[in-house]
N, C-alpha and C positions, 0 to 999 in steps of 0.2 A: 504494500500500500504506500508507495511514494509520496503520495500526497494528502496523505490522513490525518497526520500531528497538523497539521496546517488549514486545512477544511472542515476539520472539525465541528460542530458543535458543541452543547455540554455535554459532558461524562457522566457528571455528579451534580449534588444538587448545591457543592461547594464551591462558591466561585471562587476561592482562594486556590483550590486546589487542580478547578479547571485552568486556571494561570500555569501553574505549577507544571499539570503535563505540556501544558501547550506551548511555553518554551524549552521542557526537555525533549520534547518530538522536535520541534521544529529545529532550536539550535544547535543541539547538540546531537541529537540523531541524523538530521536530514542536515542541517550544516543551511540552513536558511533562519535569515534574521525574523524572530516574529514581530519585531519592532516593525522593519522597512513590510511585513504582510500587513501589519495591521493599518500603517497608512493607504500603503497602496491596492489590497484588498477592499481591506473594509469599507475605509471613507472613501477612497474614488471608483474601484471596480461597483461596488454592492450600491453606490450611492447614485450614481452616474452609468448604467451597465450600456452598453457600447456605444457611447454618447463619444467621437474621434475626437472633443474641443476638454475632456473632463473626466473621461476612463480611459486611465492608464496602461490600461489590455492594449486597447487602442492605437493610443499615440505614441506609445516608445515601445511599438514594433515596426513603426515607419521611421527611414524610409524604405528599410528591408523590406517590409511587407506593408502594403495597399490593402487595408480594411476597408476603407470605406469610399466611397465615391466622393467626397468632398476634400479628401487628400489628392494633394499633385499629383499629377502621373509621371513617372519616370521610361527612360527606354528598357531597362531591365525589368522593371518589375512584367512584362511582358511573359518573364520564365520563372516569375514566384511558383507558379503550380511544380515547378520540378525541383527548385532550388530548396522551398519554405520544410522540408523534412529533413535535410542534409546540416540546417543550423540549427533544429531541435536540440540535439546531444552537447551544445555549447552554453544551456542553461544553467547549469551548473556554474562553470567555470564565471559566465556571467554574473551571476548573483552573488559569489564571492567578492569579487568587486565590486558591483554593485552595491551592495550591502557597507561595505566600506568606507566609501567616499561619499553615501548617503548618509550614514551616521555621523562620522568623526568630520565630513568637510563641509556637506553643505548643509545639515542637520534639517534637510527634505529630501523626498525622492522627484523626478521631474513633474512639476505644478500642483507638489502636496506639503504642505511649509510641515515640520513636525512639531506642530501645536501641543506643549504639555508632555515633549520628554523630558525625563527627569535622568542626573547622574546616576543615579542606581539602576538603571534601566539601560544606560551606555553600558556600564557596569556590566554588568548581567550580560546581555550582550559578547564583549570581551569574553568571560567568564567559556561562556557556552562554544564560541569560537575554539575556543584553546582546546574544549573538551572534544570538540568534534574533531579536530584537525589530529588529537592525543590519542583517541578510541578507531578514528577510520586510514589515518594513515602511519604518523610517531609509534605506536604500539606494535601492528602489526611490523612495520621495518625493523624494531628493534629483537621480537622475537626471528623473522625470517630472512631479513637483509633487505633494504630499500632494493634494489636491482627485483627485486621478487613480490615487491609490494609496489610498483608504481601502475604499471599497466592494470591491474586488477581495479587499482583505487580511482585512476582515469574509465576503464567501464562501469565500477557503480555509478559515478558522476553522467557518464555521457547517455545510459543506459536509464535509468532514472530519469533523467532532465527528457529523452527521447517520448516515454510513455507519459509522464506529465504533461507535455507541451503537447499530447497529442490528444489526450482526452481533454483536455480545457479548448485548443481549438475548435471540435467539433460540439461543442457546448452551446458558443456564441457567433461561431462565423459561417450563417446562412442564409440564404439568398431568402430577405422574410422577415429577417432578425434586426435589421439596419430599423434606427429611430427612423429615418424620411420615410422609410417605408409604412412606419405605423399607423395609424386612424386619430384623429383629432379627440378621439378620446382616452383613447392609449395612453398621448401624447402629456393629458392632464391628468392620470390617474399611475400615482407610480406603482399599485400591486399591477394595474394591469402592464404596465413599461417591463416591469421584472419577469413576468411570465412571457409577452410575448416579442421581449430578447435574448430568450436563454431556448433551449431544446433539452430534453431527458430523453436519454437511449439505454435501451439495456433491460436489467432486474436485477434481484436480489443478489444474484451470484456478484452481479459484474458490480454492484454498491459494495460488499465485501470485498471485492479487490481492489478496489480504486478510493475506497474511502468515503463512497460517497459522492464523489465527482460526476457520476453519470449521473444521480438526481439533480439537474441543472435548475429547471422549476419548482423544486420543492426546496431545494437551496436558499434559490432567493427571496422566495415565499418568508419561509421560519428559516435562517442561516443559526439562530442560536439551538436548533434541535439538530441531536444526537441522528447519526449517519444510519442506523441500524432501523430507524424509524420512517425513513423515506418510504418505502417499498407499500408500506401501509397507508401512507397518506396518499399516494400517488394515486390512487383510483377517485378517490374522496375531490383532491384539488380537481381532475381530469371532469368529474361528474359538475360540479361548478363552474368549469369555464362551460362546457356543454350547455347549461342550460343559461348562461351568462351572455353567451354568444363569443366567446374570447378563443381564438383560437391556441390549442395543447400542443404544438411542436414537436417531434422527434419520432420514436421509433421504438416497440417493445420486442422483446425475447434476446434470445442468448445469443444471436448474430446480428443484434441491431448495429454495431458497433460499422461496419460494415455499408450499408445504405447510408448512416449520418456523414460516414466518411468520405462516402462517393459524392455527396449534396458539400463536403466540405470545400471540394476539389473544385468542382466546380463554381463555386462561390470566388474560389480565390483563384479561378480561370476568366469569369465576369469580371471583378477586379485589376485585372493584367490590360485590361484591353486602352486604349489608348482612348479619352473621353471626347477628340477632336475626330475621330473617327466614327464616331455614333453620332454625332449633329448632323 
């Protein structure tokens, strides 16, 4: 589950100690700052969901990749569909530094000021670093010999960051999902903004291995409820956009993963195309 300590919702009914796992998963297992998630998650992904001027999904994956039609078009991004899975496995390495020069330099991520950090939470931070870098890679070199510990430690990172960046893109990047695209009431109604810019593919199995990540809509829904609960809610939200008129996005059973990916491809094939060529 790559992305569980970090998608989470509650565990317990302790929010001290939902803190508690939530940066021992994230910082120190998964080697991601839950500082730079929670601005850049919480407050602008969950707040703003794929709004290119305000979710950070968004905007600082261009100008690599053209989400949305209101971004420039470039001559490259013409071969995003072939290129966009080849820099998957560099999240990792990214976020490392990312997370770095977010905290200690500009003490924001790009267009998220860090309102209300405090030194014990730098702190911390530091802390969890040191622990992640001591447990996934210092440890093992010292028992086997760095020469024997490096390539393993480069495929957790690249292999991980690989399935992550793949399940979160087919989440929110489909031709459907874009704000312009929404309805003038969508537009002023943020439960319906959250439902119909996200997609849910999958079931129970695939919530168990992903953390949660395939319940896209039920996520944004309740984000503070526990990942093992989606699967149950899922029919309940589906039966209220039905009779709401709001349309349910994605794809069920155990090869949904599959269709949402081919609707991905294509989305970020509409994207590529050059927008002086369509007028």
């Amino acid at each position: 589950q790559p992305a569980a300590p970090l998608h989470l919702g509650g565990l317990c009914k302790s929010a001290k100690w939902n803190q508690v796992w939530g940066w021992f998963g994230s910082d120190v297992v998964i080697g991601k700052s839950s500082i730079e998630w929670r601005y850049h998650h919480m407050v602008s992904h969950h707040s703003y969901c794929n709004d290119a001027a305000q979710d950070q999904d968004v905007y600082t994956s261009f100008p690599l990749m053209r989400l949305d039609a209101s971004q420039e078009w470039s001559w490259f991004h013409r071969y995003q569909q072939y290129y966009t899975p080849l820099v998957w496995p560099l999240l990792y390495a990214a976020s490392q530094v990312g997370d770095f020069t977010n905290i200690f330099v500009n003490k924001a991520s790009p267009g998220v000021e860090y309102l209300g950090l405090t030194s014990s939470e730098v702190a911390l931070y530091a802390v969890g670093k040191v622990l992640h870098l001591g447990l996934t890679l210092a440890l093992p070199a010292y028992y086997h010999g760095l020469a024997n510990v490096v390539l393993p430690f480069l495929a957790y990172g690249a292999f991980g960051s690989f399935v992550l960046c793949w399940f979160f893109i087919v989440s929110h990047n489909l031709d459907g999902l874009r704000p312009d695209q929404l309805s003038k009431e969508a537009r002023s109604d943020w439960g319906r903004w959250q439902i119909e810019t996200s997609a849910t593919w999958g079931n129970a199995f695939w919530s168990f291995l992903s953390g949660g990540l395939n319940y896209q809509i039920e996520h944004h829904m309740f984000p503070g409820t526990a990942h093992n609960l989606y699967p149950a809610m899922q029919p309940i939200i589906k039966e209220e956009c039905a009779k709401a008129g709001i349309p349910y996005n994605g794809y069920d059973g155990y090869f949904a993963l599959l269709p949402i990916t081919r609707d991905m491809f294509n989305f970020l094939g509409k994207m590529s195309v050059n927008p002086a060529k369509t007028k």
